[in-house]
Structure formats: structure tokens, C-alpha cells
C-alpha positions in Angstrom: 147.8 59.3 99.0 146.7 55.4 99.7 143.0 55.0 100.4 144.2 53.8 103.7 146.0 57.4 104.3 142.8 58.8 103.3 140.4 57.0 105.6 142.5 58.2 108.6 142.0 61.3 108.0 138.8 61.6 107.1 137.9 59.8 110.6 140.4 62.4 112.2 138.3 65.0 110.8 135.1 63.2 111.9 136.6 63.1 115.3 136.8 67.4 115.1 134.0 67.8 112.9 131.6 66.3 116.2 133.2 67.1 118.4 134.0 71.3 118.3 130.9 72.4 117.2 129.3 69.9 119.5 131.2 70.8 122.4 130.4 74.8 121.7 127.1 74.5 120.7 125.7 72.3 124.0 127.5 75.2 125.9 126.2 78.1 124.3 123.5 78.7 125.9 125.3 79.1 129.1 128.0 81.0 127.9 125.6 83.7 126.2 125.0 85.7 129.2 126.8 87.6 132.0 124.4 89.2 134.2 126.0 89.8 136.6 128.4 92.3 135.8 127.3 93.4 132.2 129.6 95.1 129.6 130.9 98.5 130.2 128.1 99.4 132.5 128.5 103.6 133.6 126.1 104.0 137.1 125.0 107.5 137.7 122.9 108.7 140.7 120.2 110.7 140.4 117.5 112.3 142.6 114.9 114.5 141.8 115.1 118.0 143.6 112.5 118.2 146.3 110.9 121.2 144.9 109.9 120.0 141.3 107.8 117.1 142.3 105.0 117.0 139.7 101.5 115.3 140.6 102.2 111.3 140.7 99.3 109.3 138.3 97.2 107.6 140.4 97.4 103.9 138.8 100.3 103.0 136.0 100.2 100.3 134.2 103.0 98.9 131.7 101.5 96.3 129.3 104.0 93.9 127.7 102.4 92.1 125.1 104.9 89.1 124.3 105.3 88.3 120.8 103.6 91.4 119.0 105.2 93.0 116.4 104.5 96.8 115.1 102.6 96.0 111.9 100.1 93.1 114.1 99.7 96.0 116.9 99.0 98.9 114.1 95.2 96.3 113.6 94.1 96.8 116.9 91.1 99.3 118.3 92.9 99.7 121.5 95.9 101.5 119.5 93.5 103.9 118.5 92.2 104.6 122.1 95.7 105.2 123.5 96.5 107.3 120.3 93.0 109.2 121.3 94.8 109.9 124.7 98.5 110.1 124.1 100.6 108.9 121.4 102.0 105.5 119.4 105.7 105.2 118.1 107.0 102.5 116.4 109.7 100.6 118.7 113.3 99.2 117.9 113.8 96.4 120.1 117.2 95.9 119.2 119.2 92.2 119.1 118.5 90.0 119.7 114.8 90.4 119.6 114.7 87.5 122.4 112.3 88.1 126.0 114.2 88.1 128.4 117.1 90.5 127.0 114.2 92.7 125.5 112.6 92.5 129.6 115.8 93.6 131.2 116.0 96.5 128.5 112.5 97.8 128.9 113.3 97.5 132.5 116.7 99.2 132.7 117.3 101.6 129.8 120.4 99.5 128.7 121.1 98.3 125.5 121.0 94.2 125.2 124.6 94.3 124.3 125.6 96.0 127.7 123.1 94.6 130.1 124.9 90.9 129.3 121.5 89.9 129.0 121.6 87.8 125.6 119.7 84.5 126.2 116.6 83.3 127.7 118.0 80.5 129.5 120.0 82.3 132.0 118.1 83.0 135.6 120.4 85.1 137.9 119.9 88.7 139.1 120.8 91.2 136.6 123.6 94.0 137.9 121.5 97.0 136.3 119.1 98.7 138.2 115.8 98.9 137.0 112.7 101.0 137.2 110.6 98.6 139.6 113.6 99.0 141.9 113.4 102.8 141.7 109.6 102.3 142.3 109.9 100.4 146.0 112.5 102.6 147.0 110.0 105.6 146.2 107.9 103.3 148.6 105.5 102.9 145.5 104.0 99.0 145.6 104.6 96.9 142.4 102.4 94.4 141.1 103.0 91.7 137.5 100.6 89.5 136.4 102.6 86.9 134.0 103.0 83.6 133.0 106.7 83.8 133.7 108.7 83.8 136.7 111.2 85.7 134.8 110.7 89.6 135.6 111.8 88.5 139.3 114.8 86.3 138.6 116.0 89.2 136.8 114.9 91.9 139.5 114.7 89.7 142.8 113.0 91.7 145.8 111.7 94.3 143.2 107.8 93.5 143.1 105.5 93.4 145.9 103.1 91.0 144.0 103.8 88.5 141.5 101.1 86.4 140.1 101.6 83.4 137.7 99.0 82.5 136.0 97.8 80.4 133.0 97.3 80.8 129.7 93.6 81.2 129.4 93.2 83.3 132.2 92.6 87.2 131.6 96.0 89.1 132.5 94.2 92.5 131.9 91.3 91.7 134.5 93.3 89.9 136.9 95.6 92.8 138.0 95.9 93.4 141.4 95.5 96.8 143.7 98.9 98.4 142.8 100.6 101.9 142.2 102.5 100.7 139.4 101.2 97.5 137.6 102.8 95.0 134.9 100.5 93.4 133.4 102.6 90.3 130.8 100.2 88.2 128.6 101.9 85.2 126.4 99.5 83.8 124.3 100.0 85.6 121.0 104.2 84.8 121.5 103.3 81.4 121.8 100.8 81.0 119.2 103.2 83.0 116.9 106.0 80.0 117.5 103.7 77.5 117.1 102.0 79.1 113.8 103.7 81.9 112.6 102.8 85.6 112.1 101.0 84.8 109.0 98.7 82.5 110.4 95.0 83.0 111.6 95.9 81.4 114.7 97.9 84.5 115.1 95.6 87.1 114.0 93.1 85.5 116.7 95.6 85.7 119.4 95.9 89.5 118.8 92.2 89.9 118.3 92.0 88.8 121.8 95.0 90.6 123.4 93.0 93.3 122.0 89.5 92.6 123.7 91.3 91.9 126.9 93.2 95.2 126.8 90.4 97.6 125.8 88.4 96.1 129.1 91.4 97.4 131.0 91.5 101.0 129.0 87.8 101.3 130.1 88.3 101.1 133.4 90.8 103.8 133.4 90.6 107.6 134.0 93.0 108.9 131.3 93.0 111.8 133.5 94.6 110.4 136.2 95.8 107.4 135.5 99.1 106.3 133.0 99.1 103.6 130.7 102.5 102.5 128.4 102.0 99.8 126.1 105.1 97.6 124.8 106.0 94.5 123.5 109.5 92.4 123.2 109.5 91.5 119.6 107.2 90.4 116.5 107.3 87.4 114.7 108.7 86.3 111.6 105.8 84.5 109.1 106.8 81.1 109.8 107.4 81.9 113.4 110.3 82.4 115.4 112.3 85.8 116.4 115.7 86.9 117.3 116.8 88.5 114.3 116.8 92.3 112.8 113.9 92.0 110.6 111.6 94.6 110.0 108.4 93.2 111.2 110.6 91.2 114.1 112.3 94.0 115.4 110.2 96.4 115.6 107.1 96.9 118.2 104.3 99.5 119.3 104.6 101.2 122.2 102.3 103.4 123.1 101.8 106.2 125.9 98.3 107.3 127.7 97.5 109.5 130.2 98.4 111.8 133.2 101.4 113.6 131.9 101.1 112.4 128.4 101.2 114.9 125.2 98.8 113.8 122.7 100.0 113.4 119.1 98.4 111.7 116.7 101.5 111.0 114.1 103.2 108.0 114.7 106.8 108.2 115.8 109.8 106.8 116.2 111.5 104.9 119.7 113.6 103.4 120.8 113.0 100.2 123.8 116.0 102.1 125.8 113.8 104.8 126.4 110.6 103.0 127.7 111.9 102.6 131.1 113.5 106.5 131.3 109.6 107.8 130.1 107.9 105.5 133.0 110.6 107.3 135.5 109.9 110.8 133.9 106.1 110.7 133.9 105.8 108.9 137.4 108.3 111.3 139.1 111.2 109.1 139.3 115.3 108.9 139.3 116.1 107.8 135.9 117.6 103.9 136.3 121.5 104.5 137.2 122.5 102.8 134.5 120.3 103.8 131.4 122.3 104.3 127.7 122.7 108.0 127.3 124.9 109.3 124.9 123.9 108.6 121.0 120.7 108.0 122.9 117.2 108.7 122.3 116.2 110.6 125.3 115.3 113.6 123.6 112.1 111.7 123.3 111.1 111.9 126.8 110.3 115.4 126.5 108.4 115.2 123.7 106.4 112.1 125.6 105.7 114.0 128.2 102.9 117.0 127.9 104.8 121.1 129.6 101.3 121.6 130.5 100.9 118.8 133.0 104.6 119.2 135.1 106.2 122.0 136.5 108.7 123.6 134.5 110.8 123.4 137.6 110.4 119.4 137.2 111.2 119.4 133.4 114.0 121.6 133.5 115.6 119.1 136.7 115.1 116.2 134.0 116.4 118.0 131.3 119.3 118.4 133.4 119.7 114.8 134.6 119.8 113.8 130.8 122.7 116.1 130.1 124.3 114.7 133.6 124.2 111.3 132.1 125.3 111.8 129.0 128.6 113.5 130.2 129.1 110.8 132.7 128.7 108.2 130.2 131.0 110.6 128.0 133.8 111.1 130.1 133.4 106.8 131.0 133.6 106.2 127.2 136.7 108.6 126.5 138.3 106.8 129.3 137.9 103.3 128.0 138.9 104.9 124.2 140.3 107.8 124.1 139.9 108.0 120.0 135.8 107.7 120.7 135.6 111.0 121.9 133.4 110.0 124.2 130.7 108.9 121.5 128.5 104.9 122.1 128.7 104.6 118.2 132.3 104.8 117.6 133.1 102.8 120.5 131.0 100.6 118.8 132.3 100.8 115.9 135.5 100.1 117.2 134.9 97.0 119.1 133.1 95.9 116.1 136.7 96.6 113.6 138.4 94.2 116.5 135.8 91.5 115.0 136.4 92.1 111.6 140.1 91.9 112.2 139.3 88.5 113.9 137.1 87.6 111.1 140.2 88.3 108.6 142.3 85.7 110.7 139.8 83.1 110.2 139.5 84.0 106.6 143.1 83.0 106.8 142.5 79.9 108.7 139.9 78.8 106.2 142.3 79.2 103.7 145.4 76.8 104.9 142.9 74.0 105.1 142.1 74.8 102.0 145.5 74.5 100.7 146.1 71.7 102.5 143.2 70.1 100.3 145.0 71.6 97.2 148.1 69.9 98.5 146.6 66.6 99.3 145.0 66.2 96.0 148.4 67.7 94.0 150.2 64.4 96.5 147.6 61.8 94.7 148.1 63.8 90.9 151.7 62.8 91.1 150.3 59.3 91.4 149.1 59.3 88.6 145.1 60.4 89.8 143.2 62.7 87.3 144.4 66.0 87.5 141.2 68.0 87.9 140.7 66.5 91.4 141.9 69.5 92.8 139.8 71.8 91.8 136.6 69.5 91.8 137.4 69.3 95.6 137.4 72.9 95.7 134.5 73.8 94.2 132.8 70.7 95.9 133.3 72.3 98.8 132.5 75.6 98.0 129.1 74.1 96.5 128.3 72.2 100.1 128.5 75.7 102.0 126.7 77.6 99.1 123.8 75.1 99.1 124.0 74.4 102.6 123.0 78.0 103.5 120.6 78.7 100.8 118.9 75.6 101.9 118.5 77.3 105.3 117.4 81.0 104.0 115.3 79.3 101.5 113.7 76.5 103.8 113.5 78.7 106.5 113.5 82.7 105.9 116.8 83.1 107.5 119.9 82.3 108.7 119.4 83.3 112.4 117.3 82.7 115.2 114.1 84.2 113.5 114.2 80.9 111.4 113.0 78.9 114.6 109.9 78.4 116.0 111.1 75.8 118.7 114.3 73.7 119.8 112.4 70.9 118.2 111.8 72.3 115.1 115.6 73.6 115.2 116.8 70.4 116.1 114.4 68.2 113.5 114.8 70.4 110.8 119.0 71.3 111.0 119.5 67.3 111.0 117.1 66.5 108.5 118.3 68.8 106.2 122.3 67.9 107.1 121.8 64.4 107.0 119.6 64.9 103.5 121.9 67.5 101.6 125.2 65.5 102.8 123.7 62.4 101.0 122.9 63.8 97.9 126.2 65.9 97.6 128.1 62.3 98.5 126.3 60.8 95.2 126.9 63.6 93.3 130.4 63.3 94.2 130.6 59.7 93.4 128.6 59.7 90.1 130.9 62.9 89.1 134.6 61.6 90.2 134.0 57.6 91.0 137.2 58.1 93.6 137.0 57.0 96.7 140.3 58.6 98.1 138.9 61.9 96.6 135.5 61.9 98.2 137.4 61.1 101.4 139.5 64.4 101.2 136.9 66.5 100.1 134.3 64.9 103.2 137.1 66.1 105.4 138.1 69.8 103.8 133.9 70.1 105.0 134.5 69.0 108.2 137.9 70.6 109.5 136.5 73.7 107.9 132.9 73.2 110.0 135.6 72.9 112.8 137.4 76.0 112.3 134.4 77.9 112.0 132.7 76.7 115.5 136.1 77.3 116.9 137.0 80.8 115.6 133.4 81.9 117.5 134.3 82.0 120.8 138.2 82.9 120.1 137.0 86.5 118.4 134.1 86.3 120.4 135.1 85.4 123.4 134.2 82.1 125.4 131.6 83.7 127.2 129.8 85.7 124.6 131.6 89.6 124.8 130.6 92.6 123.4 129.3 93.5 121.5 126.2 91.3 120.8 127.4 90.2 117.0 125.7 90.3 114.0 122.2 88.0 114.0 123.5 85.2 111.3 127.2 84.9 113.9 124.9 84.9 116.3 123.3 82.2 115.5 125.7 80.4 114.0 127.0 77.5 116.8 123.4 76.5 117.4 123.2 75.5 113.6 126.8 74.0 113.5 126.1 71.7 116.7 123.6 70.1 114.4 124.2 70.5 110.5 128.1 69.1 111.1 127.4 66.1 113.4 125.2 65.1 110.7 127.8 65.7 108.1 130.2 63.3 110.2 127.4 61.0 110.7 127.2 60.5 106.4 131.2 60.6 106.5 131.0 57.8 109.1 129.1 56.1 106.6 131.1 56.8 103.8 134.5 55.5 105.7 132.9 52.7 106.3 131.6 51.6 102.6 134.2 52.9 100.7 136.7 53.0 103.0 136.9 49.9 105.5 135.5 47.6 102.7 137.7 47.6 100.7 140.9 47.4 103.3 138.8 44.6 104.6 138.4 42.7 101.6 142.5 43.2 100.7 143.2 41.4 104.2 140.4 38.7 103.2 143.1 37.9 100.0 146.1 38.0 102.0 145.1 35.9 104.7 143.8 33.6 101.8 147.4 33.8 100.3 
């Protein structure tokens, strides 16, 4: 190939390399979520029979401390209060470990992967009911105190009091009069982003989350009252969340009170079941659209203390568990029949479609590799050094080995628990693209000195950044299906849309050194001739 055939396509490939991850990273946010219709949602109506009513607590209180993980919460002398009245289990939040999927999931029972809540940025209604909702229409009033708006965009017309208010202000104290009370503090999430888990800063935060929530504890009766404490996610050292770490993924949540069995060994949860336990222990219809099957409701009655219900009421839950889980059962042989009416292998299934899909793009990857092979073979029979074809392979191969141990090395990961911020995402991704592009380019050049081969191998990177971003959405599905991938896939258009743009941005720059200077210079001479 002429230099000349070489620039063209390296611009060509500049021209996909912005463009498709560009295009499907700016739109990912949007296409993340699908609230309101969800993914394979089963309803199921419940009601509790009229003559196994158990005593109701007089005050409940769910506490939602944003941003604390399990290990952070394990510190705290409140813990050991609500262990001294109930019992602490360590939490899977599930992924992402993002808020507002994690709020929709404490508040429904579903699973983040079904509730279509996968994003943060998306404010409509969600389809699933909730447990506020079965609270109002048990004529119960329900009062949050949060810094967010967000637990009513989700459940609109489900609270009877919604306070916003700063971040210095005392969540715990500032509750008002209510039968069932959220209380949502966000100042050790956002000092986590801004500092990381490991930080002081952080270990401050929680020292006053702590302070604030013991004043509450004291001013209950654990004899009447209920109190279930929960959080969304942890943080990872550096800051950030969104992944399946251990210390990211997993919470405290803890149970208190009226109706509670005390037990002081730690156990195990999972968030799915926080909302079910608040229904159980405040004499509630479970949430129509709670997971149940390969669930953890068999927890509930462990929760919940025989001596403090009638066995009438118990055995009527017990019940209602098994009626769910044979609804969702007969809803999950329906939609595949090879399931046998098992969550996991339907799962598991959907999840074999993806790695079929992942196969195809294995193959895609590998015609544009060939077509690199064949380019450089084209330019051998030239009379170009033989080795140039696999040099360019192995350049390439190098660029994406280095390119994501840069990331996991830099940052901790390669998903969304690497970011603290959209700045910090957005400084670091193009700081580092920019950076590592340049010295791979000089590498190149010192190592092959041929322009027309640094110009193929500039664009194998960028057609294959391009196949990539597109094969997301067409396995994937345009607006994200189900279900919710794996973290690193999951995060993977929100790195592209800014590691590629910066490759093409050092391409650009190569094109136009060794590229347009030189066909420049040759039409110089023949205009001189």
C-alpha cells in the first residue's frame, strides 16, 4: 500500500473510532434504564387474612445510610445497640452497587436486573410496587428526610412528607411525626467520592452518621417501636462504587425491635429481602412484585421473633411466600420451558445468549485483524520488511494489554468502582488515552521507522475500539436488556467514549505529520517541476 492509501484509511478509521463509541457513550446513560416496564416483572396479589393481624410497631423507621459499606458499619456503637435489640446481617446489594437501583430494590424486593432500574440519571416512576405504596394504602402516613428528591420520582404519590434538606443538617433529629419513617443521610457517600474509603475524611463521616443515629436509637422504645438499618453500597479505597467488590457490595443491615428475634451472630442477606421483612414485621402485603423463587425469603422468618406474632399471622406469611414462589415458577417455566421454573437457570440462560454474542464479536475482532495481516502481507510484496505483520499484531495486542492494566493499575478497576466523579472519569480516561497513545506512537516509530505501518496499525486500534462499542448494544440491546451484564461490560462504553476519541485525537496528529507532510511536500516538487 502507497502512504497515500494508508492515510485514507487511517482517517476513515478516525472517522469510526470517534464517532461509535462517542455516539454510544453520550447515549448511555439514557439508554441504561427502563422503568417503566422492567424486565420479566411476575405481579402477585396478596392480602393478609383478617384474622392474623399481629400488633402494628408503633413508630418504624428505615435508615439508609448512603455510601456505607459492611466493614465501615461493623466500627460503629450503634451496630452494637441494634445487635443488643435484634440482629445484624451482612447485605449483598447486588449490581450495580449504584443509589438509585439499590433504592428501588430496598423498596420493591426486585432484583436491579428486573426492576430496569440500572442508572442514576433516569427520573420516571418505576412500574414495581413498593413498600411505601403498600404503607398508604394500609392508610399508614409516610415520612423521608433526604437530600434527594429521588425516593419520590421513583414512587410518586407514595410519601405523605418529604423533606430535602442540607448536608449539615441532622437527618436523624429532623424526622417528622410519622408511622413509618425514612430517614436518608448523604454525607459519608459523598465524602467517600470525594476521598475514598480509606481516607480519614471517611472514617469521620461514619463517626458522625454514628452519633446522629444513636440520638435517634435513644429515643426509641425497642419495645414498641421497629428500627431497619440499610445502606446502598460501600466504597472502594480510592472512592467510587458500582462494581462487585467485596467491601463495595456488601452492606449492614440491621433489624431492632417489636417483632424482632434477637441474635447476636452475624448473618447473611440479601437487599431483596429488606423490603419483604418491613412488610412482615409491620403487618403488610408483601410488594406484588418481590423476587421469589432462588430467593432469600426464608430469612424473614428467622427476622422475625414466633413469640411476638400470632402463629395464625406467620403461618398466612409462610404461605404467601410459597404463593409467590409458584407464581413466579409457573411465569418462569412459561417464558423457558427448560428452566424448570428456576430464576438461576433462567439466568443462566440469558446470560449463554451473551456469551454466544460475545463469540460473534470474537469473530468480528478477528477479520479486522486479518484485514491488518492482509494489508501488511499487500506492502511485503512491495518489497516492505517482512516482520511488519506481526509487529502490527502484537502492537496492537500490546495497546489493549497496557491500556487496561493502566486502568486496573491507576485506578483499582475496570468498572464503575474506579470513579469517584464524571470529572475525575473524564480527566483521568483522556489523560491517560492521550498519554499512553503517545508513547505507544514513539515506540512504534523508534521500533519500525514506517510511516505506512504505523498508519495501519493506528487504525487496526481504532476499527477494533469501533467494533467493540458497537457489539455492546447489538448483544446487549440498544436500551440496556437483561440481564444487567457483568461490571467491567458494564462499564465499558463510558471508558470507550473517552479512551478512543483520544486515540483518534493522536492519530489525527499522526496523519497529519507523517502523513499530509510528506504528500504535501511531493506536490511542492511537482508544481516546482
Amino acid at each position: 500500500m502507497t502512504v497515500r492509501q494508508c492515510l485514507v484509511l487511517l482517517l476513515a478509521c478516525c472517522a469510526l473510532g470517534l464517532g461509535v463509541p462517542l455516539l454510544l457513550g453520550v447515549t448511555y446513560s439514557a439508554r441504561l434504564s427502563s422503568h417503566d416496564t422492567g424486565f420479566f416483572a411476575v405481579q402477585v396479589d396478596d392480602a393478609i387474612a383478617a384474622d392474623a393481624q399481629p400488633r402494628r410497631p408503633r413508630r418504624s423507621v428505615l435508615v439508609v445510610i448512603d455510601g456505607l459499606g459492611h466493614e465501615a458499619a461493623k466500627t460503629m456503637g450503634a451496630i452494637a445497640l441494634l445487635r443488643e435489640h435484634g440482629q445484624c446481617r451482612k447485605t449483598a446489594v447486588g449490581v450495580p452497587s449504584m443509589s438509585r437501583p439499590v433504592y428501588a430494590t430496598i423498596s420493591t424486593g426486585l432484583e436491579q436486573d428486573r426492576t430496569g432500574a440500572r442508572g442514576n440519571d433516569d427520573e420516571a416512576p418505576l412500574f414495581a410496587q413498593s413498600i411505601w405504596q403498600r404503607a398508604r394504602a394500609a392508610g399508614m402516613s409516610v415520612a423521608v428526610v433526604s437530600e434527594l428528591t429521588w425516593w419520590e420520582e421513583l414512587f410518586p404519590g407514595a410519601f405523605t412528607h418529604y423533606d430535602v434538606l442540607p448536608l449539615d443538617a441532622d437527618y436523624f433529629a429532623a424526622l417528622p411525626p410519622a408511622d413509618l419513617q425514612l430517614v436518608h443521610p448523604l454525607y459519608v457517600d459523598e465524602v467517600g467520592h470525594e476521598h475514598g474509603a480509606a481516607s480519614p475524611e471517611y472514617a469521620e463521616a461514619v463517626a458522625r452518621a454514628d452519633r446522629e443515629l444513636t440520638g435517634l436509637l435513644r429515643t426509641l422504645d425497642f419495645s414498641q417501636d421497629l428500627v431497619i438499618l440499610t445502606a446502598d453500597h460501600g466504597h472502594s479505597q480510592r472512592g467510587g462504587h458500582g462494581g462487585a467488590q467485596e467491601p463495595i457490595a456488601n452492606v449492614m443491615t440491621c433489624h431492632a425491635g417489636l417483632g424482632v428475634r434477637r441474635d447476636p451472630d452475624y448473618g447473611h442477606l440479601r437487599i431483596t429481602t429488606v423490603a419483604p421483612s418491613l412488610a412482615l414485621l409491620l403487618d403488610l402485603p408483601f410488594p406484588a412484585h418481590m423476587r421469589a423463587g432462588d430467593d432469600d425469603l426464608d430469612a424473614l422468618f428467622a427476622i422475625a421473633d414466633p413469640a411476638a406474632f400470632p402463629p395464625a399471622y406467620l403461618e398466612d406469611r409462610r404461605a404467601a411466600v410459597e404463593r409467590f414462589r409458584r407464581a413466579n415458577e409457573d411465569a418462569v417455566r412459561a417464558w423457558l420451558p427448560d428452566s424448570a421454573g428456576s430464576w438461576d437457570a433462567f439466568y443462566e440462560a440469558w446470560r449463554q445468549r451473551h456469551r454466544s454474542g460475545a463469540r460473534v464479536l470474537v469473530a468480528a475482532l478477528a477479520l479486522v485483524f486479518l484485514l491488518q495481516l492482509y494489508l501488511h502481507r499487500r506492502r511485503e510484496q512491495q518489497g516492505e520488511a517482512r516482520s511488519a505483520a506481526l509487529f502490527g499484531l502484537g502492537f496492537v495486542a500490546v495497546f489493549g494489554a497496557v491500556t487496561y492494566a493502566l486502568q486496573v493499575g491507576l485506578r483499582g478497576s475496570f468498572d464503575l468502582s474506579s470513579v469517584a466523579g464524571r470529572a475525575d472519569l473524564i480527566g483521568f480516561t483522556l489523560t491517560m488515552g492521550f498519554g499512553w497513545t503517545t508513547l505507544a506512537v514513539v515506540v512504534h516509530w523508534l521500533a519500525r521507522r514506517d510511516r505506512c505501518a504505523l498508519m495501519l496499525d493506528l487504525s487496526a486500534i481504532l476499527l477494533a475500539g469501533a467494533v467493540l462499542s458497537a457489539a455492546h448494544p447489538l448483544v446487549l440491546g440498544w436500551r440496556l436488556g437483561f440481564p444487567v451484564p457483568s461490571p467491567t461490560v458494564y462499564f465499558f462504553p463510558y471508558f470507550a467514549a473517552l479512551m478512543f476519541p483520544a486515540v483518534t485525537g493522536v492519530a489525527v496528529v499522526v496523519a497529519a505529520l507523517v502523513g499530509l507532510r510528506p504528500l504535501r511536500r511531493r506536490s511542492d516538487m511537482i508544481a516546482k517541476t
